[in-house]
C-alpha positions, -999 to +999 in steps of 0.1 A: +452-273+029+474-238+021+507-243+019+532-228+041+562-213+042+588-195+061+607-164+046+634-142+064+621-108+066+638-091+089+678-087+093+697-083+127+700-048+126+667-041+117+654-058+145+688-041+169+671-007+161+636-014+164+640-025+201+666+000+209+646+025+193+617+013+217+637+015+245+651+048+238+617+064+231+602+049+270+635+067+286+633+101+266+592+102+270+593+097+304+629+118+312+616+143+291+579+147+307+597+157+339+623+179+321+591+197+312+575+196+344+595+189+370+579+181+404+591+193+433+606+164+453+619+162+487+644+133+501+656+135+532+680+170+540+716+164+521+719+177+491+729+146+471+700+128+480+678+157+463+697+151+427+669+132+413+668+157+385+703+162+373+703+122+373+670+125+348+684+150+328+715+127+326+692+099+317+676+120+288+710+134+274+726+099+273+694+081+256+691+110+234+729+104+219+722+064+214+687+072+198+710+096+176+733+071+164+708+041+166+687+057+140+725+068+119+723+029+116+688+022+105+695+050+078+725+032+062+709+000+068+683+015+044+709+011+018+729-017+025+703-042+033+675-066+022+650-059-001+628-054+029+648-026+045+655-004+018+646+031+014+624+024-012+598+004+006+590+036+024+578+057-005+550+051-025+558+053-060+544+025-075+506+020-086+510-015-068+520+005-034+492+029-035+469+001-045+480-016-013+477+015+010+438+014-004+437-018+004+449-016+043+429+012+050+398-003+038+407-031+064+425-011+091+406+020+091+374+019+072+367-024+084+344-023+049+371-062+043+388-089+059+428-087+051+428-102+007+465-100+003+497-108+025+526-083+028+562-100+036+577-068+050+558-039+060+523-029+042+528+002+023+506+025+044+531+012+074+564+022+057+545+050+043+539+056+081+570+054+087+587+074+066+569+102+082+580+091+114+618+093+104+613+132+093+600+135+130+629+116+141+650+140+124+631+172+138+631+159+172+667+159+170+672+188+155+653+206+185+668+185+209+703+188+203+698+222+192+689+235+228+715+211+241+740+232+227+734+263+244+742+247+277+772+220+264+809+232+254+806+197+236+813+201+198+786+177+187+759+193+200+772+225+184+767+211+150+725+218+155+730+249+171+719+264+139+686+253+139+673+270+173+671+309+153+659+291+122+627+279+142+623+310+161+643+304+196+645+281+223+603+288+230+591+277+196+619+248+197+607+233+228+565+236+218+580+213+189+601+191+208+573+190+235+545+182+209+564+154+189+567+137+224+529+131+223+531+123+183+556+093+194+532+084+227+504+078+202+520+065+173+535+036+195+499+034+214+489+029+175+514+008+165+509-018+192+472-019+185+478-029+146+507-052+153+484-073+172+454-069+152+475-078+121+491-107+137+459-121+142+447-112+112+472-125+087+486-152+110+519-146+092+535-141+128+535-102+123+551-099+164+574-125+164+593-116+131+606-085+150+622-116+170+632-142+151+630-119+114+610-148+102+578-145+087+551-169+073+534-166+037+506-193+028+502-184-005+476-158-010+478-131-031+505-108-013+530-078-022+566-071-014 
C-alpha cells in the first residue's frame, strides 16, 4: 500500500491572487466585450435608467486597478515566499525542468503515457505557461492603462501613457488589448480542462490545494 502524505504547497496569498485574479479576469472579459461592442440598449425613457454603459465602463476601470495591484502582490510574493512561489519555478533552466516539460507533454498533449512522476507545485510546462501569461498580464496593462490615460486627469494612469505612441496609437493598442482578451478566454478554458484531468490523474488533490494549499504526494518518483 503507497504511502501518503500531506505537504503545504500553496501559501495564503498565493491562493488570495489566484481567485482574485479569476474573478477580475470574468469582470474585465465580459466589461470589456461590451466596451468593444456595445449594444444598443433601451430602458424605459429617463436618462438614468439608460446608464448601463457608463456603469460597465465603471465596472471595467475599477477591476482593472485591483487586477493591477493584485498581480503587484503575486510579483513580490515571487520573492518573499515558499519554494513553491518563487520566480524561479517559472523558468526553465534546469535539465531536470526541461526533462519534466518532456514529460507532461508526452502525457498532456501527445497521450503516448500515463502521468510517471508527481509534481508538488506546478509542473514545469505549467509555470513555464505561466510565465508567459504574466508578460501578457503586463502588456494588457500596459494597453489598458495606457488608453485610460488619455481620458483620466488621474496621475496613475499617466504613468503608461507612454506606451500608446510606442505601439503605434490608440488603434494598434486596442487590436492588442482586444486580442489578449481572447488569449485569457482560452487559456482559462485550458486551464480548467488540465486541472481536472490532472486531478484525476495524479490524485494529489491538484483542485483543492488552490483551497486548502495542501497537496498529497504518495511517493512516486516526483519533482519540485
Amino acid at each position: 500500500m503507497e504511502k501518503i502524505r500531506r505537504i503545504y504547497v500553496w501559501e495564503i496569498p498565493v491562493r488570495f491572487y489566484h481567485w482574485v485574479n479569476m474573478t477580475c479576469i470574468i469582470v474585465l472579459v465580459l466589461t470589456g466585450y461590451f466596451i468593444g461592442n456595445p449594444p444598443a440598449i433601451q430602458r424605459g425613457t429617463e436618462a438614468y435608467a439608460n446608464y448601463w454603459f457608463a456603469t460597465n465602463r465603471f465596472l471595467h476601470y475599477v477591476f482593472a486597478y485591483l487586477f493591477f495591484f493584485n498581480f503587484l502582490l503575486r510579483i513580490y510574493w515571487a520573492f518573499v515566499g515558499n519554494e513553491f512561489a518563487n520566480w524561479k519555478q517559472f523558468l526553465p533552466v534546469t535539465k531536470k525542468q526541461w526533462n519534466e516539460i518532456s514529460e507532461v507533454l508526452k502525457v498532456d498533449i501527445l497521450q503516448l503515457k500515463t502521468w510517471s512522476f508527481e509534481s508538488k507545485g506546478h509542473n514545469a510546462l505549467a509555470s513555464f505557461t505561466y510565465f508567459f501569461m504574466f508578460l501578457a498580464f503586463v502588456l494588457q496593462c500596459l494597453t489598458g492603462f495606457g488608453m485610460y490615460a488619455a481620458m483620466s486627469t488621474s496621475w496613475f494612469p499617466q504613468l503608461f501613457a507612454w506606451f500608446i505612441p510606442l505601439v503605434g496609437g490608440d488603434e494598434t493598442a486596442r487590436h492588442i488589448h482586444h486580442i489578449l482578451m481572447w488569449v485569457f478566454i482560452v487559456f482559462a478554458m485550458i486551464h480548467v480542462y488540465l486541472v481536472v484531468y490532472h486531478d484525476y490523474v495524479e490524485r494529489t488533490g491538484v483542485a483543492s490545494s488552490m483551497i486548502s494549499g495542501w497537496k498529497f504526494i504518495t511517493g512516486h518518483k516526483h519533482h519540485d
